[in-house]
C-alpha positions as CSV (number, residue, x, y, z in Angstrom):
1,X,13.4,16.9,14.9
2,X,10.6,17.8,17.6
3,X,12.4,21.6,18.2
4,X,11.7,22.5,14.4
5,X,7.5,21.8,15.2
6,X,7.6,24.8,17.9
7,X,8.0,27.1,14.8
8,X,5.3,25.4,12.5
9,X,3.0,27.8,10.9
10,X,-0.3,26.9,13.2
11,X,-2.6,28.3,9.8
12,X,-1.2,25.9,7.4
13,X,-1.8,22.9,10.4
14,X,-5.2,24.3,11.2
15,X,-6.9,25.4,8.0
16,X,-5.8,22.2,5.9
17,X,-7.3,19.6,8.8
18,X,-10.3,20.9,8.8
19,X,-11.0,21.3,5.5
20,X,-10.1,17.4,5.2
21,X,-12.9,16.9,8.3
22,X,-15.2,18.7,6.1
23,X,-14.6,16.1,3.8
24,X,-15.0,13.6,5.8
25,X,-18.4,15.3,7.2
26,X,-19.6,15.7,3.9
27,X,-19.1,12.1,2.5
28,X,-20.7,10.8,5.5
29,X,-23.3,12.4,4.6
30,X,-23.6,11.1,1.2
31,X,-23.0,7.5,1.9
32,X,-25.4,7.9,4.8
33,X,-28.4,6.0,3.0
34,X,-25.8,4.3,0.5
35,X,-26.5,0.3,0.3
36,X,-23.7,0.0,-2.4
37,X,-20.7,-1.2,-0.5
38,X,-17.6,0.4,-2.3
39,X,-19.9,3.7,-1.5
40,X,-20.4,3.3,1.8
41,X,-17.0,3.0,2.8
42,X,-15.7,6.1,0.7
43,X,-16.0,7.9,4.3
44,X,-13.8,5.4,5.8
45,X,-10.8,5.8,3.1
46,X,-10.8,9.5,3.4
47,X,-10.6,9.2,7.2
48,X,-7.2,6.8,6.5
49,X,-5.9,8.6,3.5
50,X,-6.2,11.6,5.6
51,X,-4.4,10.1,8.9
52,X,-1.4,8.6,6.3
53,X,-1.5,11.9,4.9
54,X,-0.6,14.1,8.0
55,X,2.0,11.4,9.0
56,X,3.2,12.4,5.5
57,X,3.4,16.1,6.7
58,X,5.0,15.6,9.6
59,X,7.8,14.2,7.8
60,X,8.0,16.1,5.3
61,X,7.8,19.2,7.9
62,X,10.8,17.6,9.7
63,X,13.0,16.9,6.6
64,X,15.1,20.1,5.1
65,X,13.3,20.9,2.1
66,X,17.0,22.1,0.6
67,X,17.9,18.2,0.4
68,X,15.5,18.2,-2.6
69,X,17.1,21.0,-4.8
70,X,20.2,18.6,-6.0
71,X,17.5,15.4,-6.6
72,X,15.4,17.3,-8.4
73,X,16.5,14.7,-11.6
74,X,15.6,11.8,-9.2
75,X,12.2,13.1,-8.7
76,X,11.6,14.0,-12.0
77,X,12.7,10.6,-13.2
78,X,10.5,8.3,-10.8
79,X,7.5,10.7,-11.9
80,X,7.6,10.0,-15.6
81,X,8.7,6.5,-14.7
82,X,5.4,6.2,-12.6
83,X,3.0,8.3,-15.3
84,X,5.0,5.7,-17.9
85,X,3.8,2.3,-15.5
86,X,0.3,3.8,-15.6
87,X,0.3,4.0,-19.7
88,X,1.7,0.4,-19.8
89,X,0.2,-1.4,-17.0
90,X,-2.8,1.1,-15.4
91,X,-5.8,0.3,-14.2
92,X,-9.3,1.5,-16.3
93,X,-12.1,3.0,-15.2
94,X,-14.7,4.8,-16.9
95,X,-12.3,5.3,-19.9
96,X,-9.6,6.6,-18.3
97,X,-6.2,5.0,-17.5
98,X,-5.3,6.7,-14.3
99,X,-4.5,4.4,-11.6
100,X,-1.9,2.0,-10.5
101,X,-3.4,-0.9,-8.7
102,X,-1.8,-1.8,-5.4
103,X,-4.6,-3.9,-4.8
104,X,-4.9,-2.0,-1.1
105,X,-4.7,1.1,-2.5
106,X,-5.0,3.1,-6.0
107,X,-1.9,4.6,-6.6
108,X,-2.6,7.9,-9.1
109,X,0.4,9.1,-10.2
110,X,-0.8,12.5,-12.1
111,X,-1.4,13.8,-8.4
112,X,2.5,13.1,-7.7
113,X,3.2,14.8,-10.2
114,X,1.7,18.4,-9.4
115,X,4.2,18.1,-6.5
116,X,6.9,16.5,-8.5
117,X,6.6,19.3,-11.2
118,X,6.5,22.3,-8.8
119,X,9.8,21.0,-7.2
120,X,11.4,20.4,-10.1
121,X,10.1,24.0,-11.5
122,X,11.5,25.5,-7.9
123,X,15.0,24.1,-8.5
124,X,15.1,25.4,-12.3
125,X,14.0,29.0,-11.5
126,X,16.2,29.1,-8.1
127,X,19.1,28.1,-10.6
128,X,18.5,31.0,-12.8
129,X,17.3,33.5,-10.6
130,X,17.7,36.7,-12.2
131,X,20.3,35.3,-14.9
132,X,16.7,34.9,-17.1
133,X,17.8,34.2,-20.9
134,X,16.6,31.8,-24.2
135,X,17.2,28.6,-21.8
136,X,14.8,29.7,-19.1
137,X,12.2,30.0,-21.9
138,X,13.4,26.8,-23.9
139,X,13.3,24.6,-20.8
140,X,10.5,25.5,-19.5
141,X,8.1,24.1,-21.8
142,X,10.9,20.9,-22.5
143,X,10.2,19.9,-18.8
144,X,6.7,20.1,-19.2
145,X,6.0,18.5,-22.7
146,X,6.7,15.0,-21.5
147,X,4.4,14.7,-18.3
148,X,2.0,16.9,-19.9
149,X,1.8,13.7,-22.7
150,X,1.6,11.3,-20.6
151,X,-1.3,12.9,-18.7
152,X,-3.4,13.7,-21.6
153,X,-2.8,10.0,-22.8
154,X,-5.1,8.7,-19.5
155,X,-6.4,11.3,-20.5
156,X,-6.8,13.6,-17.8
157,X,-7.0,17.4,-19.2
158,X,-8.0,18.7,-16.0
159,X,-3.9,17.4,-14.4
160,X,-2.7,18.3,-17.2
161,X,-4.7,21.9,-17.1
162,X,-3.0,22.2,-13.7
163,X,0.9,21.1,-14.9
164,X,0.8,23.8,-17.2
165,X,-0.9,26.7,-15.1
166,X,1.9,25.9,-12.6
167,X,4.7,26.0,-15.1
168,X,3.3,29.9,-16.8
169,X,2.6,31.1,-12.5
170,X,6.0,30.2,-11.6
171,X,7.7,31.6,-14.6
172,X,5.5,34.8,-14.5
173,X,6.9,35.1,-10.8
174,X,10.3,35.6,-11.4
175,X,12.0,38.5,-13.0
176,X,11.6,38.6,-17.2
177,X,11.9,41.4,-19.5
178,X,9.2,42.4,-21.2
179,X,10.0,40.3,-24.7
180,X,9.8,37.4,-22.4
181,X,6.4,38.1,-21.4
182,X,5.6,38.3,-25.2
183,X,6.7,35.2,-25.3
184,X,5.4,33.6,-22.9
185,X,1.4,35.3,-24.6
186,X,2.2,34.3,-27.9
187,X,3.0,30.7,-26.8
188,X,-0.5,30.7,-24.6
189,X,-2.0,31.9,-27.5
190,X,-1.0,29.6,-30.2
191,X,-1.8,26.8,-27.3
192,X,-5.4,28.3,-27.2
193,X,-5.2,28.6,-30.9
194,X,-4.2,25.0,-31.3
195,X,-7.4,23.6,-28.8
196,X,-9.6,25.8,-31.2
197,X,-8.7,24.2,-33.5
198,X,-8.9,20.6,-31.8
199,X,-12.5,21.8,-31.2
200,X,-13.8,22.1,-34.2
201,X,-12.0,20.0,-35.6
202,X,-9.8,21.1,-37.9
203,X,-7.4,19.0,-39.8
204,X,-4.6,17.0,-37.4
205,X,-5.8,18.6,-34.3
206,X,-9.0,16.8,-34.1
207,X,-7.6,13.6,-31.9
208,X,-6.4,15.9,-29.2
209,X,-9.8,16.4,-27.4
210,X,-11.7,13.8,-26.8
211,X,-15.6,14.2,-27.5
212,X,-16.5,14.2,-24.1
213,X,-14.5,16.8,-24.0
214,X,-15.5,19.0,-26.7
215,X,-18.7,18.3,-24.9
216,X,-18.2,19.8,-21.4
217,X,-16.8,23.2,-23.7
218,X,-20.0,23.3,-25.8
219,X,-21.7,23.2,-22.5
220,X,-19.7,25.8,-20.7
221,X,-20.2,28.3,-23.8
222,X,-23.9,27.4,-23.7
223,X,-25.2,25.9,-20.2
224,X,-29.0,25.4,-21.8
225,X,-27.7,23.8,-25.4
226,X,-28.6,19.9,-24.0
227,X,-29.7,20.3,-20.5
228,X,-31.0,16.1,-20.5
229,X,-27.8,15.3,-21.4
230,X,-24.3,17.0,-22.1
231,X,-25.5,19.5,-20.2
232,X,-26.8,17.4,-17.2
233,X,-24.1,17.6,-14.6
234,X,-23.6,21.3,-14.3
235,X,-27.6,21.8,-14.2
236,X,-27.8,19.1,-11.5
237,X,-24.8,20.8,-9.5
238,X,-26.1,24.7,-9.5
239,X,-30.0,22.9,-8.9
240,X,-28.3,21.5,-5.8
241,X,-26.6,24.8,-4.7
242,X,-29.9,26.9,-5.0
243,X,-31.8,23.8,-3.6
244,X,-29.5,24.2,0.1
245,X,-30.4,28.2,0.6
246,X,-29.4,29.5,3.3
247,X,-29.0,27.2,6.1
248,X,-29.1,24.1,4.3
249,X,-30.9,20.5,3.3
250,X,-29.6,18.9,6.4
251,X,-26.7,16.3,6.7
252,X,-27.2,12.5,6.6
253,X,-31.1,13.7,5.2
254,X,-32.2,11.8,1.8
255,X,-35.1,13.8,1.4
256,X,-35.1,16.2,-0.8
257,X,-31.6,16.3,-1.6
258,X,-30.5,16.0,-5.2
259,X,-27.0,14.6,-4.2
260,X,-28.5,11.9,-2.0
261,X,-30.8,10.7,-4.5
262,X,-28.2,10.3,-7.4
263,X,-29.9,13.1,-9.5
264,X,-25.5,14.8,-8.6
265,X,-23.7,12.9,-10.6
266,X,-19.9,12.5,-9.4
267,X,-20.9,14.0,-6.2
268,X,-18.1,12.7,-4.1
269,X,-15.6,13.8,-6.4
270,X,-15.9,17.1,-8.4
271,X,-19.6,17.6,-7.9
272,X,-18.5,17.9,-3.8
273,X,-19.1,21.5,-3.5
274,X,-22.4,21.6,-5.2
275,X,-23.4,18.4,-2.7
276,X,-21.6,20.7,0.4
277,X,-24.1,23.6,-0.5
278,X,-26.9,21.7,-0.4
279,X,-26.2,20.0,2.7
280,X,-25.2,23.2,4.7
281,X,-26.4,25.9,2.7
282,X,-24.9,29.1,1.9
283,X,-23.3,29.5,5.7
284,X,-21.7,26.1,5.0
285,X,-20.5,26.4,1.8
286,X,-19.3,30.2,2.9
287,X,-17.2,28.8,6.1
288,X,-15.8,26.6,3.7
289,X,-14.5,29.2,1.0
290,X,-12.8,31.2,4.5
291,X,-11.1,28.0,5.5
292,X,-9.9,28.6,1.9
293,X,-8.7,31.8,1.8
294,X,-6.8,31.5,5.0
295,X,-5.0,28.6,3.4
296,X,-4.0,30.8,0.5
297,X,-3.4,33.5,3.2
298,X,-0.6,31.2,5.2
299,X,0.8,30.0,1.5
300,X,1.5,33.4,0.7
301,X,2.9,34.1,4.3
302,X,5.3,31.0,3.5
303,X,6.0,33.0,0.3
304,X,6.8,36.1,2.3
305,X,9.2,34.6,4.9
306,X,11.1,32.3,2.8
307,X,14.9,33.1,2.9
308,X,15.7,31.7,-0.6
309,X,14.9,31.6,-3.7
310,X,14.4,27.4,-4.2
311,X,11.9,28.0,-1.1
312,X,10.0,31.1,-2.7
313,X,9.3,28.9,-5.5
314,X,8.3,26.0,-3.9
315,X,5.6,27.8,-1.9
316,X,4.9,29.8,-5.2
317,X,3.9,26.7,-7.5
318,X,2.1,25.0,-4.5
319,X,0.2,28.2,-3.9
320,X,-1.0,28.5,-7.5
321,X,-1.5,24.7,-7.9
322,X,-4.0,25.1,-4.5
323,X,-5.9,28.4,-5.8
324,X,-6.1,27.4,-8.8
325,X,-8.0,24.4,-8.1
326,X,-10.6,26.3,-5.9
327,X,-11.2,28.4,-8.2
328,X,-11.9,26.0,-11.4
329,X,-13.7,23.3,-9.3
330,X,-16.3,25.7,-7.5
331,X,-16.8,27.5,-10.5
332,X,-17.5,24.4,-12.8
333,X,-19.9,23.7,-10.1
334,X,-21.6,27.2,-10.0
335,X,-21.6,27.0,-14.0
336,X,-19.0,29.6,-14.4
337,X,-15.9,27.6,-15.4
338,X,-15.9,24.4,-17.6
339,X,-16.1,21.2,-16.3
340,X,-12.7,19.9,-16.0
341,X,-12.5,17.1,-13.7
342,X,-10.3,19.3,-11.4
343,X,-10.9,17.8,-7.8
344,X,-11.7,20.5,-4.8
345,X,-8.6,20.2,-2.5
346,X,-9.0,18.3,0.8
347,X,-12.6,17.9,0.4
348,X,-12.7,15.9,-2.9
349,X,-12.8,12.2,-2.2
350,X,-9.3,10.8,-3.3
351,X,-6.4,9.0,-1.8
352,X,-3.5,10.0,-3.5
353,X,-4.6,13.3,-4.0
354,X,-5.2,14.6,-0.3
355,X,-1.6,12.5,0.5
356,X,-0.1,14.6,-2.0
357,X,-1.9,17.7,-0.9
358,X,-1.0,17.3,2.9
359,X,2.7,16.6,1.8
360,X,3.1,19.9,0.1
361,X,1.8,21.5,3.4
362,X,4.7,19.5,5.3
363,X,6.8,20.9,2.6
364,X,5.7,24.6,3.1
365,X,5.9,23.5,6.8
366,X,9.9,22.9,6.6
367,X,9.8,26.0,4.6
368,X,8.3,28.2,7.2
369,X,10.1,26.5,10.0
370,X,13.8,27.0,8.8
371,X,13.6,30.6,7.5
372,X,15.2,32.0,10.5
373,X,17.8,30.1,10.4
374,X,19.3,29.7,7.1
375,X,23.1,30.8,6.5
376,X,23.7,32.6,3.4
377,X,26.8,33.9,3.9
């Protein structure tokens, strides 16, 4: 078990720790002045979720990520049964139905199911290959219609955003002729179509957005339509960017600083890069975006190396699931994307999201660690 750790990737180890001890940095600083007690200890649950997390790498860096390409039904199955538990019996917050209550810890499925979904996608597209016919572009969307449901039920547009961005990345990575990419434009456009329509309301499609929702997109077309009110967070969030200049607010400082006086809403969550920026400033918020891109850089290393096709795909989906993400949550901050609810990987405050996150890496990790000594003869 031990011998496969002396060919880890040391980028993938490095870069994805520190950005969770950002995290932690960053939340410290936020609940420094915090009298509110659940807030307060936010600091302390990112430090555990993070330690349970690389535990969770470890073993999933020492397991052969081939075992996982004949269960792929068995993970597919405890997913929806999980997403399914959360519909019946979930906990609410704020709206939502999102969580399972453990009562030590809040289980959130739709994060499993990133991972879940890119597995299962690696297995189906390493089945196929190059063999790419009508069943490749029939079961692609008939493995993604169900989880995709049950997300939006919580509802949580921003998971579900992410399910289906993995689904078109993986499928434009492998080889398709060029009706198949037709096919795959015409069916993102009658989707965009179809949320058009949502948006305005037209006829049957009016339930499938909720108004919050059409909110944050009336916001994103035009930043200064309500700025008191739908408008609020994103004006907060790029005030709190231009408020941290160059060097910074300060960390564990309340004066001043939008995010530690509650004028951030959501700070901890998808507001974290805007309350980052302010804290350390554009060299901060800059160091963070390179701890980034060397991430991406090692995924698509793990991409380059990989022997076969299932582990290609794996490190594919992950990859787009990661950048992806970035890109949507620091540009909803800077005003450039619409707010989505799309946490900012490892620095986000979030149990089961930075567990799932590290366990990908371990995946990657067995990936990376086995490519030189695969058999395919």
């Amino acid at each position: 078990m031990f011998r496969r750790f002396k060919t880890i990737d040391l980028g993938l180890l490095i870069f994805p720790i520190a950005l969770w001890v950002v995290s932690c940095v960053v939340l410290w600083s936020l609940t420094y002045y915090s009298t509110d007690k659940t807030t307060s200890l936010l600091t302390i649950k990112q430090v555990i979720f993070g330690l349970i997390g690389l535990v969770a790498m470890l073993l999933a860096a020492s397991l052969d990520y081939r075992a996982t390409r004949q269960s792929w039904w068995i993970v597919a199955i405890v997913t929806i049964g999980l997403l399914v538990v959360v519909d019946t019996f979930g906990k609410t917050s704020l709206g939502a139905t999102r969580w399972i209550d453990l009562k030590i810890f809040q289980l959130q499925p739709s994060e499993i199911a990133k991972i879940a979904l890119v597995l299962v996608y690696a297995a189906f597209f390493a089945h196929f290959r190059e063999k790419v016919n009508y069943k490749v572009l029939l079961g692609v969307p008939l493995i993604l219609v169900l989880p995709i449901y049950l997300v939006v039920k919580q509802p949580d547009l921003g998971t579900a955003l992410i399910l289906f961005v993995i689904a078109i990345g993986m499928m434009l990575s492998i080889k398709l002729r060029v009706e198949h990419y037709i096919g795959v434009l015409v069916a993102v456009a009658l989707l965009f179509g179809v949320a058009t329509l949502s948006f305005y309301k037209v006829g049957p499609f009016t339930k499938m957005l909720k108004d919050y929702q059409r909110n944050r997109i009336e916001v994103f077309l035009n930043p200064e339509s309500d700025p008191l009110n739908k408008g609020y967070n994103v004006k907060q969030a790029m005030i709190a960017i231009g408020n941290g200049g160059l060097y910074g607010r300060g960390l564990g400082k309340e004066a001043g600083q939008l995010s530690q006086l509650n004028f951030l809403p959501k700070a901890y969550t998808d507001f974290i890069f805007a309350a980052l920026s302010e804290a350390t400033g554009l060299i901060g918020a800059g160091f963070v975006l390179l701890l980034f891109a060397g991430l991406i850089w090692r995924i698509i290393g793990c991409i380059a190396v990989a022997k076969d096709s299932y582990g290609r795909m794996i490190a594919i989906g992950f990859g787009v699931m990661i950048l992806f993400s970035i890109l949507v949550n620091v540009g909803m901050n800077m005003g450039i994307m619409p707010v989505t609810g799309i946490p900012l990987p490892f620095i986000s405050a979030g149990g089961t999201a930075l567990i799932m996150n590290f366990v990908g890496i371990g995946i990657l990790q067995s990936i990376f660690s086995r490519h030189k000594s695969i058999d395919f003869k």
